[in-house]
PADO-748607 format. One record per residue (C-alpha): residue number from 1; chain; x, y, z. Coordinates in steps of 0.5 Angstrom, whole numbers. Each point is the difference from the previous one (the first is absolute). Layout:
BEGIN
+------+-------+-------+-------+-------+
: nuvo : vexlo :     u :     v :     w :
+------+-------+-------+-------+-------+
:  NUM :     A :     X :     Y :     Z :
...
+------+-------+-------+-------+-------+
REM end
This chain:
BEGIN
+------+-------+-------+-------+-------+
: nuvo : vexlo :     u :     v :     w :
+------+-------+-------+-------+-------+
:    1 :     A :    92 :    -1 :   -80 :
:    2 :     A :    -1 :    -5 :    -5 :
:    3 :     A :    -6 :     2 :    -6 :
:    4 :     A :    -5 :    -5 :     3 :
:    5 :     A :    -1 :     3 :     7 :
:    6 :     A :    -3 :     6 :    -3 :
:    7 :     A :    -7 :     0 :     1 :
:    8 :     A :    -5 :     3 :    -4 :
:    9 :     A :    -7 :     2 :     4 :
:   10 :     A :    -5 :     3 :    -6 :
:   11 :     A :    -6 :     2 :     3 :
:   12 :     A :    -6 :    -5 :     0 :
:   13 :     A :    -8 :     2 :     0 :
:   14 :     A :     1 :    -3 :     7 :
:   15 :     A :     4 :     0 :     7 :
:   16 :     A :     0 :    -7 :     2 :
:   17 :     A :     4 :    -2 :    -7 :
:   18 :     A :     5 :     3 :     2 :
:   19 :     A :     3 :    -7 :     4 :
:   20 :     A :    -1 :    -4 :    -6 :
:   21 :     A :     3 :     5 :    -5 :
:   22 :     A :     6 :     0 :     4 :
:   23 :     A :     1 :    -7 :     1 :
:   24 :     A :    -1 :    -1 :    -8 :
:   25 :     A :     7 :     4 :    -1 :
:   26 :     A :     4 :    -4 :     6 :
:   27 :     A :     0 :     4 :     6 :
:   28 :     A :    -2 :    -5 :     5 :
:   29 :     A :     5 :    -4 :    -2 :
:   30 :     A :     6 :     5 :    -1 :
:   31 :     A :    -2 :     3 :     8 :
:   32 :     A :     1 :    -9 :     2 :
:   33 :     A :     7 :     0 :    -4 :
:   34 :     A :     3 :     7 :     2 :
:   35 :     A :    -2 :    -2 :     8 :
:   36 :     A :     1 :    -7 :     0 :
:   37 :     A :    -7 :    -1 :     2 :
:   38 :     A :    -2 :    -7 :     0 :
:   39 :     A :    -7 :     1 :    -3 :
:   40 :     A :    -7 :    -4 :    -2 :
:   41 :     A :    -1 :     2 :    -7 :
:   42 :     A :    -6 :     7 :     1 :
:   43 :     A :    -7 :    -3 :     0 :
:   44 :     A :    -4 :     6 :    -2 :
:   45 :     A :    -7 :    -4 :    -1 :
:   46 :     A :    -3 :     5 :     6 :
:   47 :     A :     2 :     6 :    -5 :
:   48 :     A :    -3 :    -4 :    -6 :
:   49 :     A :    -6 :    -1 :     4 :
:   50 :     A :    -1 :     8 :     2 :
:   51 :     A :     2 :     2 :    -7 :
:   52 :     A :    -6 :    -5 :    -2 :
:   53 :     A :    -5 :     3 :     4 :
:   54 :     A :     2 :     7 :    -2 :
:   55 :     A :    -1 :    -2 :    -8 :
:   56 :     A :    -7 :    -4 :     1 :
:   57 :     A :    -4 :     4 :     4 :
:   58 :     A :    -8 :    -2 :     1 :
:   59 :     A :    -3 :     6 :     1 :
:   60 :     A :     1 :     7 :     3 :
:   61 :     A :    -1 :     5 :     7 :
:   62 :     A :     0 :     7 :     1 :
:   63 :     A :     1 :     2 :     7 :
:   64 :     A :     0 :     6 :     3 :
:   65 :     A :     6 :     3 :     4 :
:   66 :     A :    -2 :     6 :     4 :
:   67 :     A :     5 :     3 :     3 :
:   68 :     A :     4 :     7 :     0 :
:   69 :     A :     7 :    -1 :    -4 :
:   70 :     A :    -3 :    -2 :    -7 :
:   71 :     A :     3 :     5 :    -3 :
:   72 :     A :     6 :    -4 :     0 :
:   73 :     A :    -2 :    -7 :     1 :
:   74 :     A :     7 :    -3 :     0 :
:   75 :     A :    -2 :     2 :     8 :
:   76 :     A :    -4 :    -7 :    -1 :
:   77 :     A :     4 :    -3 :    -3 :
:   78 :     A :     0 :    -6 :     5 :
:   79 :     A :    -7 :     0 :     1 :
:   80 :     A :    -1 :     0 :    -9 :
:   81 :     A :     5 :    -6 :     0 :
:   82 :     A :    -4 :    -4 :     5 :
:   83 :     A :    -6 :     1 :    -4 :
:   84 :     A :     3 :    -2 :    -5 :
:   85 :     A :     3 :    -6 :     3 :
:   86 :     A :    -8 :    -2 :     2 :
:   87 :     A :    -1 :     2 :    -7 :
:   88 :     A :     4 :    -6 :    -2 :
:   89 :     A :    -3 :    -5 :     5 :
:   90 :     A :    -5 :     1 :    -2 :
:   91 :     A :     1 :     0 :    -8 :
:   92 :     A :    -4 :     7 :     0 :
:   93 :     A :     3 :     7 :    -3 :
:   94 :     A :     0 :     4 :     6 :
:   95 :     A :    -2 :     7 :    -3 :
:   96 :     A :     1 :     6 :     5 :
:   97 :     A :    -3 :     7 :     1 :
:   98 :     A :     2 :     5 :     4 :
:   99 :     A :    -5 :     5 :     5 :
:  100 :     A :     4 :     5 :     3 :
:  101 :     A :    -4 :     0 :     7 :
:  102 :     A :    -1 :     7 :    -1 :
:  103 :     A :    -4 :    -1 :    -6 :
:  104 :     A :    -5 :    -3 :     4 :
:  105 :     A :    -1 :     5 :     4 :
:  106 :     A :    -1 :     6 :    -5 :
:  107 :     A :    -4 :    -5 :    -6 :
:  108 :     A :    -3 :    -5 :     3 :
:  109 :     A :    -1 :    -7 :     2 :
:  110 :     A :     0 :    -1 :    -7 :
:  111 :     A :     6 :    -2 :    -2 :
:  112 :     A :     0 :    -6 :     2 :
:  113 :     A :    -6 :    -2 :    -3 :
:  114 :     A :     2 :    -7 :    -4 :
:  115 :     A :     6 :    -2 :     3 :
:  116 :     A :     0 :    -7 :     1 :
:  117 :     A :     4 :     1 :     7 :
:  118 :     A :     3 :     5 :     5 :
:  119 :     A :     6 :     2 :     2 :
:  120 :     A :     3 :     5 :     6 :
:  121 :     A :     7 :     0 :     1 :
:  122 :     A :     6 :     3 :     5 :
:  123 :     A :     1 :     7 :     0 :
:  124 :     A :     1 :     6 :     6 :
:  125 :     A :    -3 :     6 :     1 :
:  126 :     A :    -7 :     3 :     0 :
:  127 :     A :    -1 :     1 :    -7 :
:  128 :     A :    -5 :    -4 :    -3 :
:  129 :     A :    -2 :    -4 :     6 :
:  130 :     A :    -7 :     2 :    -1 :
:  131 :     A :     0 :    -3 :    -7 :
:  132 :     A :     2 :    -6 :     2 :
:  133 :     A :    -5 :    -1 :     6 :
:  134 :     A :    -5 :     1 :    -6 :
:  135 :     A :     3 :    -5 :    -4 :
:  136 :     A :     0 :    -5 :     6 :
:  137 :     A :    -8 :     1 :     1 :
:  138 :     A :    -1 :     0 :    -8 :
:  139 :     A :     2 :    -8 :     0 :
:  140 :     A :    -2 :    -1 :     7 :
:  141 :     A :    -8 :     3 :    -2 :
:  142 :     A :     1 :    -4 :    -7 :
:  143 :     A :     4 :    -6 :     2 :
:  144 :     A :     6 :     2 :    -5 :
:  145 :     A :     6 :    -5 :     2 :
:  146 :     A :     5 :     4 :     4 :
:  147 :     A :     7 :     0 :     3 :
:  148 :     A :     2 :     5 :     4 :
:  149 :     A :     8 :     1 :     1 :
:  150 :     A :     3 :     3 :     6 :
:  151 :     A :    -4 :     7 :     0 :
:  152 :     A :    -5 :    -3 :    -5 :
:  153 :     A :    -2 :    -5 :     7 :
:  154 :     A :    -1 :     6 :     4 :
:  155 :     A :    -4 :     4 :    -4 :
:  156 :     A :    -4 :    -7 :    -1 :
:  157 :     A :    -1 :     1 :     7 :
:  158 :     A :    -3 :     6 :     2 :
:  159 :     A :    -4 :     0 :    -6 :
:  160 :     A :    -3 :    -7 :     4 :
:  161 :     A :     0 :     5 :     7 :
:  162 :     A :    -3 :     6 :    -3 :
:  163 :     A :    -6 :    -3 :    -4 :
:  164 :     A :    -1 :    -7 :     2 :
:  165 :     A :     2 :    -1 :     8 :
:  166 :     A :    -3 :     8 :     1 :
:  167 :     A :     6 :     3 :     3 :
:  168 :     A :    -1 :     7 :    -4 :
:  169 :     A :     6 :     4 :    -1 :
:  170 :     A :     5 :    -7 :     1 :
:  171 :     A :     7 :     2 :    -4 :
:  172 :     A :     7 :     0 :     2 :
:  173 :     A :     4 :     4 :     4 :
:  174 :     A :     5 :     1 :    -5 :
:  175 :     A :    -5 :     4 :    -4 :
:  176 :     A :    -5 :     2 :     5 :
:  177 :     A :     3 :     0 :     7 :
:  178 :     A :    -7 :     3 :     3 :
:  179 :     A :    -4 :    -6 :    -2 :
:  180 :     A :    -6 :    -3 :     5 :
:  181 :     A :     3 :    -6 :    -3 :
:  182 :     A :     7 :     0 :    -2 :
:  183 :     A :     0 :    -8 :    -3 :
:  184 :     A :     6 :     1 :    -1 :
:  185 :     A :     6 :     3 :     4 :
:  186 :     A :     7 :     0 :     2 :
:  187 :     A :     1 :    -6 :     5 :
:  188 :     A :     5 :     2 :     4 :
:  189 :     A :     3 :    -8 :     1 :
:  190 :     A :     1 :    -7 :    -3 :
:  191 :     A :     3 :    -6 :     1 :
:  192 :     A :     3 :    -4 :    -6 :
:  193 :     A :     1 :    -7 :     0 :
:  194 :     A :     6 :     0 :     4 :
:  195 :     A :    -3 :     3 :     5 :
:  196 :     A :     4 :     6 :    -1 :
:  197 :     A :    -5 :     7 :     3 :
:  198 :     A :     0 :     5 :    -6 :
:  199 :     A :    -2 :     8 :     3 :
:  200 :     A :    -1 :     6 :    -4 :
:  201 :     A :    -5 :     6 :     1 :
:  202 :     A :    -2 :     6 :    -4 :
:  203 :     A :     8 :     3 :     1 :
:  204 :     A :     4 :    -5 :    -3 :
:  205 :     A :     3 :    -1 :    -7 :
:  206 :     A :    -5 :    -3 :    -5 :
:  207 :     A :     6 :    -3 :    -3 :
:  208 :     A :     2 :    -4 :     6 :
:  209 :     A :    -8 :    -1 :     3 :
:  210 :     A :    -3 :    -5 :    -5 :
:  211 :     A :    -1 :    -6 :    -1 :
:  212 :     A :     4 :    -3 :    -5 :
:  213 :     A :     3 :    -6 :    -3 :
:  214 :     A :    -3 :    -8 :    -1 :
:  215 :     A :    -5 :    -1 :     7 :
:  216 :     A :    -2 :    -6 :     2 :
:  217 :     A :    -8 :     1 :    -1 :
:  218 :     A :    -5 :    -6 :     3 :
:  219 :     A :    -7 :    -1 :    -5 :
:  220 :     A :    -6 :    -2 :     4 :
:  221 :     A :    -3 :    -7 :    -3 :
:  222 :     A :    -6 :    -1 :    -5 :
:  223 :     A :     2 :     8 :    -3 :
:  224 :     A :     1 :     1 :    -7 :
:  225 :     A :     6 :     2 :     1 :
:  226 :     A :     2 :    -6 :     4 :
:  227 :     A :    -2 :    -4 :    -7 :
:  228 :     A :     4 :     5 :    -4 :
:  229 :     A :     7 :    -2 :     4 :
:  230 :     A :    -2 :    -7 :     2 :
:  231 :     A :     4 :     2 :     7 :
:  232 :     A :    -2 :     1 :     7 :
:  233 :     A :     6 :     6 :     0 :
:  234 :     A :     4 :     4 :    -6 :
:  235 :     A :     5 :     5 :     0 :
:  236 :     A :    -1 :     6 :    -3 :
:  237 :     A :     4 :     7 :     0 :
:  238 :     A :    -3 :     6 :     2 :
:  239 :     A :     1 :     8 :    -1 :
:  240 :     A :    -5 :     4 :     5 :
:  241 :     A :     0 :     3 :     6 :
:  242 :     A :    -8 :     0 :     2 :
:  243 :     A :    -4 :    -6 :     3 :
:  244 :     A :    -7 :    -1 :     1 :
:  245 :     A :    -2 :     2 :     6 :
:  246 :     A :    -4 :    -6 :     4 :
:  247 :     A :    -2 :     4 :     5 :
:  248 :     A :    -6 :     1 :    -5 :
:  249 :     A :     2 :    -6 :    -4 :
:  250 :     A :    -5 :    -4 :     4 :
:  251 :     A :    -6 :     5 :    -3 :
:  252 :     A :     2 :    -2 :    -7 :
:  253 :     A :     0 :    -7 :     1 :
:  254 :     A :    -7 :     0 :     5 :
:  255 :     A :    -2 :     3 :    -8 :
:  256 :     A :     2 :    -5 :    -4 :
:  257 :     A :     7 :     1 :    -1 :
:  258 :     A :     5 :    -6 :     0 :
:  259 :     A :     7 :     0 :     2 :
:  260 :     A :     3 :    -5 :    -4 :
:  261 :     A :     9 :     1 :     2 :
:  262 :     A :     3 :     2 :     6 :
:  263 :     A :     8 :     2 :     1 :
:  264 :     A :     4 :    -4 :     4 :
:  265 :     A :    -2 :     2 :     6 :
:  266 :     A :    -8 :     0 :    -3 :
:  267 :     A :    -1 :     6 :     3 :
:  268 :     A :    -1 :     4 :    -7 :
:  269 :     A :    -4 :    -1 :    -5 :
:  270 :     A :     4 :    -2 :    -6 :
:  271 :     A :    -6 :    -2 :    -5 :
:  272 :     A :    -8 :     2 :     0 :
:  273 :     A :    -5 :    -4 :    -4 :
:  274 :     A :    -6 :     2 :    -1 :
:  275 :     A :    -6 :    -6 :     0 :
:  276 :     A :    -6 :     4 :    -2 :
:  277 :     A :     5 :     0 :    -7 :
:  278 :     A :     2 :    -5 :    -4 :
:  279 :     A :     7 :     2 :    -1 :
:  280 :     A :     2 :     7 :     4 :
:  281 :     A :     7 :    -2 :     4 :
:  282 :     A :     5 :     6 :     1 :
:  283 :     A :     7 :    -2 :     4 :
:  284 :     A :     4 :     5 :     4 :
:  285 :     A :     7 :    -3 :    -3 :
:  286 :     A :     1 :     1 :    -8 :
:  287 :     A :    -1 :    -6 :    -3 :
:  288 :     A :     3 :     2 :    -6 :
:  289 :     A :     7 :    -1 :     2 :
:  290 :     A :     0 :    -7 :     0 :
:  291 :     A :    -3 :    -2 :    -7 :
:  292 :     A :     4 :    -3 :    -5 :
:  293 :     A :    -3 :    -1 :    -8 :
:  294 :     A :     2 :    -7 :     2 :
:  295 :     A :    -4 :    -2 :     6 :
:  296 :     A :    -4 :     6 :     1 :
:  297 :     A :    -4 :     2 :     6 :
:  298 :     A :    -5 :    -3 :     4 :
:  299 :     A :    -3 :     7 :     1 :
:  300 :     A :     1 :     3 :    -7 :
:  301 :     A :    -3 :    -7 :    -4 :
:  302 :     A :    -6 :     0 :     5 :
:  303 :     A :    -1 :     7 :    -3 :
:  304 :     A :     1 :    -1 :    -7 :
:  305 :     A :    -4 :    -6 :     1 :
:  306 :     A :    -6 :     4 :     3 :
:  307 :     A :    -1 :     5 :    -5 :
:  308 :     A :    -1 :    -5 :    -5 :
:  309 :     A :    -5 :    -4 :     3 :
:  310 :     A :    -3 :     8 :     2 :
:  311 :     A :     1 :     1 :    -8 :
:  312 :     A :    -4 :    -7 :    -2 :
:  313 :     A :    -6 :     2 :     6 :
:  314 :     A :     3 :    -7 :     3 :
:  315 :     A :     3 :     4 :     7 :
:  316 :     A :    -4 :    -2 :     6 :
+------+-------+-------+-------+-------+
REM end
């Protein structure tokens, strides 16, 4: 091994130096010659403009993340870079605070005072799940912009049907299986794209009865999120077994709530807006997945971008 092909990585104050860092001692073009690449010189003027943005912030955010997991938060560590991704496209420093659900229900809706957004991510399991639904209402009642993810949409949801749309007890039958209005249940079949019949009930394995992967999702035009994405169908990945249940989806829509994404097949609801608000929006699928500190996500930098305007008194 010739003396020039060993690479010193040092540590630096921030990730997204690490490209330069390495081009500066030659690595790009050892890789090039020892393959017999034939290869453009690297262009890594998207990195320079990333580490640009993260140098030179223009204010700052707190949002709150109000979840179950935040004794570890590595467990968020998608949805904290994503933040961190809106941050950037936004030149805000985006500050995290984090509510364990159960916090809220024991010590009060106090916690959230002065946040200048909400955030309810994934999880399993019912606990915590109240504290999350309380969490829902408190920026539904005091026009926090919100973003639900995943199981922070469903709590979204039965939040609107219990104390907006008057469907008193809604909740989940994964949590609550004698609920007067299971809002969201286990559906027992879909079709995807292809037209392949997915099944599942009850007895299956949870593994194999999610819905998993990049899916195909329909956005309805002149919706906040068909702004965010600039099209009239994304790919998202999803990780959940629950759906919303559209025999009582009808219910929550003759209240105000709008569906603003649909699957493939748009039988299910992928993505619920609230237009009595100026910026509520939860989504079935993790968007968190699919966010690069270089472009971003529509959904995150939306969210970012509201919580600034909220911080300012300018969100209307």
């Amino acid at each position: 091994m010739s003396e020039k092909a060993v690479i010193s990585l040092k540590d630096v104050d921030s990730i997204y130096k690490i490209p330069a860092l390495l081009r500066s001692q030659g690595l790009d073009e050892l890789v090039v010659k020892r393959f017999g690449l034939e290869c453009p010189p690297s262009d890594l003027s998207e990195w320079e403009q990333v580490i640009y943005e993260e140098a030179n912030p223009m204010g700052e955010v707190t949002i709150g993340m109000v979840g179950k997991y935040i004794e570890l938060p590595d467990a968020y560590k998608s949805v904290n870079e994503a933040l961190k991704h809106g941050g950037l496209k936004n030149r805000l420093t985006v500050n995290i605070k984090y509510i364990d659900s159960q916090d809220l229900e024991s010590k009060g809706l106090g916690l959230l005072e002065g946040l200048d957004a909400i955030l309810v991510p994934g999880g399993f399991g019912e606990r915590g799940v109240e504290g999350k639904i309380m969490a829902a209402r408190y920026a539904r009642e005091n026009r926090v912009p919100y973003l639900g993810i995943c199981l922070g949409m469903q709590v979204a949801l039965i939040e609107y049907a219990r104390n907006v749309a008057g469907l008193e007890g809604a909740h989940s039958s994964e949590f609550d299986p004698k609920s007067p209005y299971p809002v969201v249940g286990l559906i027992t079949e879909w079709v995807d794209e292809e037209g392949n019949v997915e099944v599942r009930d009850e007895g299956s394995d949870l593994g194999g009865t999610m819905r998993l992967g990049a899916q195909l999702c329909h956005l309805e035009p002149g919706s906040k999120v068909h702004a965010l994405y600039g099209s009239d169908t994304i790919y998202e990945r999803h990780r959940h077994r629950y759906e919303v249940n559209n025999r009582l989806l009808p219910k929550m829509e003759a209240a105000g709530l709008k569906v603003t994404g649909r699957s493939a097949d748009k039988k299910l609801v992928e993505i619920i807006e609230n237009p009595d608000h100026p910026w509520f929006v939860a989504a079935q699928f993790h968007p968190e997945f699919t966010s690069t500190p270089r472009d971003g996500h529509g959904l995150f930098a939306g969210f970012v971008k509201a919580a600034g305007q909220y911080q300012q008194g300018e969100l209307e």
